[in-house]
C-alpha positions in Angstrom: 63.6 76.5 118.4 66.3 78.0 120.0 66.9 75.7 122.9 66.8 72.3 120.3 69.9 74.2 118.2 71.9 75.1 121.6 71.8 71.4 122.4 72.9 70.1 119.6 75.6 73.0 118.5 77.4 71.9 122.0 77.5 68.6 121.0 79.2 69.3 117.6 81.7 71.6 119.7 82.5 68.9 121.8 83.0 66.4 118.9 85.6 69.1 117.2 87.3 69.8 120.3 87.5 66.3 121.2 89.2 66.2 118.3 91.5 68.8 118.1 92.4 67.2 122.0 93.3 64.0 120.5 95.2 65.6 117.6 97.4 67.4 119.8 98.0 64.8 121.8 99.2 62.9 119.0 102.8 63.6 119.8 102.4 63.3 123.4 103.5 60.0 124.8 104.3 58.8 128.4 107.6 58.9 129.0 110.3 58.3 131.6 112.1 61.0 133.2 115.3 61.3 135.4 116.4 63.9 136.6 120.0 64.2 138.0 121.5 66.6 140.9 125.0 67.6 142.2 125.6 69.1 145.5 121.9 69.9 145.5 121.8 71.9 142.4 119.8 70.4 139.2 122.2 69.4 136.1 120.6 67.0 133.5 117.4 66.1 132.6 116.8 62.8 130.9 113.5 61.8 129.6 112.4 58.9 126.7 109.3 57.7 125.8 108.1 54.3 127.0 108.9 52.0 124.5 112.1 53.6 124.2 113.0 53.1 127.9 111.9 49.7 128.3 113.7 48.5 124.8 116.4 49.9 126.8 115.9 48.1 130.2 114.7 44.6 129.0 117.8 44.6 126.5 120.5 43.2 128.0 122.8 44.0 125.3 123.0 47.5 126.5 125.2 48.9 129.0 122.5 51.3 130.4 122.7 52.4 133.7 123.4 55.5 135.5 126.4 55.7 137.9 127.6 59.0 139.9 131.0 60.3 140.2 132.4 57.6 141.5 131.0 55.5 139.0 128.6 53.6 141.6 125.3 52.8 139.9 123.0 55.4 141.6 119.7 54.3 139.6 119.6 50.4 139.3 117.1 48.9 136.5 115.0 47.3 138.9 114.4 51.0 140.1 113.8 52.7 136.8 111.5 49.5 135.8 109.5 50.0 139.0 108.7 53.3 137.8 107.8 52.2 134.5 105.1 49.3 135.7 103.6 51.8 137.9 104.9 49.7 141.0 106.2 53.4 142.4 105.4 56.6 141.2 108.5 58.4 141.9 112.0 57.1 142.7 114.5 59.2 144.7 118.1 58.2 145.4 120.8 60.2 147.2 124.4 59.5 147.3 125.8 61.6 150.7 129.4 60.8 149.8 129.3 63.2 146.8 126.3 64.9 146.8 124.8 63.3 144.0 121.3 62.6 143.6 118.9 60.9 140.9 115.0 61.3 140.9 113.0 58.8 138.3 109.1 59.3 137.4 106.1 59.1 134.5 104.9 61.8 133.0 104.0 63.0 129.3 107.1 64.1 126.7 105.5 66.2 124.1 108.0 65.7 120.9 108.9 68.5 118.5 107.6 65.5 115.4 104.6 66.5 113.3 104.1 62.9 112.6 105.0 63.1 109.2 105.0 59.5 108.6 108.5 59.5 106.9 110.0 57.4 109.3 112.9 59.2 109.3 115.2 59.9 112.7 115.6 63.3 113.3 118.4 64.7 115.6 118.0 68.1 116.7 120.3 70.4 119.0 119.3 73.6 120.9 121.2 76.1 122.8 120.0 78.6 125.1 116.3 78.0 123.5 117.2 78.7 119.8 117.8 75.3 117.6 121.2 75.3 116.5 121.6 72.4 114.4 118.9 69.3 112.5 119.3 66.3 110.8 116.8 64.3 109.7 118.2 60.6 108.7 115.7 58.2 106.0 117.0 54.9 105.7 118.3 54.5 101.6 118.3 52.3 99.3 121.1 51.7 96.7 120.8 49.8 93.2 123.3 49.4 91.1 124.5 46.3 88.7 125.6 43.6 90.2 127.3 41.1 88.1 127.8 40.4 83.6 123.8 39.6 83.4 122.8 42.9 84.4 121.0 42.2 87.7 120.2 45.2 89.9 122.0 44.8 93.5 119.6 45.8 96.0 120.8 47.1 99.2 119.9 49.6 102.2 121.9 51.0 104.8 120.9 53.9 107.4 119.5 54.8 111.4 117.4 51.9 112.0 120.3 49.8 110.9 122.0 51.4 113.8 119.4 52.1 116.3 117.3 49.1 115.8 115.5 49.7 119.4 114.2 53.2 118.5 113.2 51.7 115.2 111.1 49.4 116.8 109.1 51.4 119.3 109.2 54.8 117.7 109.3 57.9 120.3 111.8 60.1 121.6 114.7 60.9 123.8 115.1 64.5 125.0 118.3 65.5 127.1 118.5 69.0 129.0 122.0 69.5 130.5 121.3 72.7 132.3 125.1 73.2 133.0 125.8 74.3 129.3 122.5 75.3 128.4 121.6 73.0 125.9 119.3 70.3 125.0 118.9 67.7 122.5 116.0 65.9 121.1 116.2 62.6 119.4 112.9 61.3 117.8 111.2 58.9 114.6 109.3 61.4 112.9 
């Protein structure tokens, strides 16, 4: 009798750990990371989930690009979408004129959201570790009367409004500048 209950109690484990796996991975996305150096010593970390980077790098309307000192583009698009189709796993570019360097790769971005489903954009700050400052942003709506019959006046205004790319594709955008100690997570919650 015992070895028919063993059987099937791992199997329920499984199921609840499988899960629990899945849950926790909720908030974990692929994402693309850059990571910058000067004179050989790290300074900012750049990361944004997938759909966020490639809103970014198919748009042309942006002016998104990374340049060095000088302002010569170190990472090109064509490099950072190389990365993102899987066409290179890691790309590593090294200006010896200043010492700047700029290293591009996939990997998972675990997001402080609890997927609350609010669709609201939360911006949060940290220094040295402890969170220094949150907002969370919900689009609103306004009514009010419009004109002598009465009507209601409908209209909305807020982040998506403003950040129509993030709107669409959800995610997040964390920034570590190591210089000042501080990061900064921007995500659709």
């Amino acid at each position: 009798m015992r070895s028919r209950l063993l059987p099937s109690a791992a199997i329920g484990v499984l199921f609840i750990v499988s899960g629990l796996l899945s849950a926790a991975k909720a908030f974990s996305e692929r994402a693309l990371w850059i990571e910058f150096q000067e004179e050989g010593k790290h300074t900012t970390t750049i990361a944004m989930t997938e759909g966020i980077a490639r809103e970014l790098l198919d748009s042309k309307d942006h002016g998104f690009h990374f340049s060095n000192r000088d302002k010569k583009e170190l990472l090109t698009r064509e490099m950072l979408l190389a990365v993102l189709d899987g066409d290179k796993d890691v790309v590593e570019v090294h200006d010896s004129d200043n010492g700047t360097s700029a290293r591009a790769y996939m990997r998972n971005l675990k997001s402080p959201g609890t997927g609350s489903g609010k669709d609201r954009l939360i911006l949060e700050t940290y220094k040295s570790g402890n969170r220094n400052f949150r907002i969370a942003l919900p689009d609103i709506e306004v009514e009010k009367e419009g004109n002598e019959d009465g009507e209601l006046v409908k209209s909305s205004f807020g982040w998506k409004g403003l950040l129509p790319f993030l709107a669409k594709s959800g995610g997040a955008v964390y920034i570590d500048n190591r210089e000042d100690d501080t990061e900064v997570w921007i995500y659709v919650d």
